[in-house]
N, C-alpha and C positions, 0 to 999 in steps of 0.2 A: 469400717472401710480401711481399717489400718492394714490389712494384707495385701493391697492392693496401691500401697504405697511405698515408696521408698525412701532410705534413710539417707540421712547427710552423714558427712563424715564422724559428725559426733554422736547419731544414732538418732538425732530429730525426723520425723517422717517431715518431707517436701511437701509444701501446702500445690495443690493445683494440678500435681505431674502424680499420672499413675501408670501403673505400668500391668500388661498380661504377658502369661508363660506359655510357652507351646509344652503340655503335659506329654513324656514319657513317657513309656512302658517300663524303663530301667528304673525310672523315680517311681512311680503308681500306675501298676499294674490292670492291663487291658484298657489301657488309653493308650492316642494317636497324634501325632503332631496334628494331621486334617480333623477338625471338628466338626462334623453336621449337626446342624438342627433338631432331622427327625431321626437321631439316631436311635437306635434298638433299645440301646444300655444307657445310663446317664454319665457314665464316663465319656461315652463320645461327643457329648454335646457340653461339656465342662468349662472349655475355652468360650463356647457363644454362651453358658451361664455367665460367666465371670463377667465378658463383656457386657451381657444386658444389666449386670449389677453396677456395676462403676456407671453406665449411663444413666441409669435409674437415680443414681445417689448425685451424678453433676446435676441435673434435672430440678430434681429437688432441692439443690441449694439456689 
């Protein structure tokens, strides 16, 4: 889970606080700010994977 977490100033990951990106096209290519579900490619649906994972992983704790 540690991609999905962020760092303190000293480089420790924040216990509790997570955070998602809206993926680019400039950063990784043939992605969209807007993510669906049922999109075509797995790139468009990247942002709702991330999210079902970090709930997936609060869940489970």
């Amino acid at each position: 889970m540690a991609g999905f977490l962020p760092l303190d100033g000293t480089g420790v990951p924040v216990a509790g606080l997570y955070v998602l990106g809206l993926q680019l096209s400039s950063v990784q290519w043939g992605t969209a700010i807007a993510s669906e579900a049922s999109a075509k490619y797995r790139s468009g649906y990247r942002t709702v994977r991330d999210a079902d994972a970090i709930a997936a992983y609060i869940l489970a704790r």
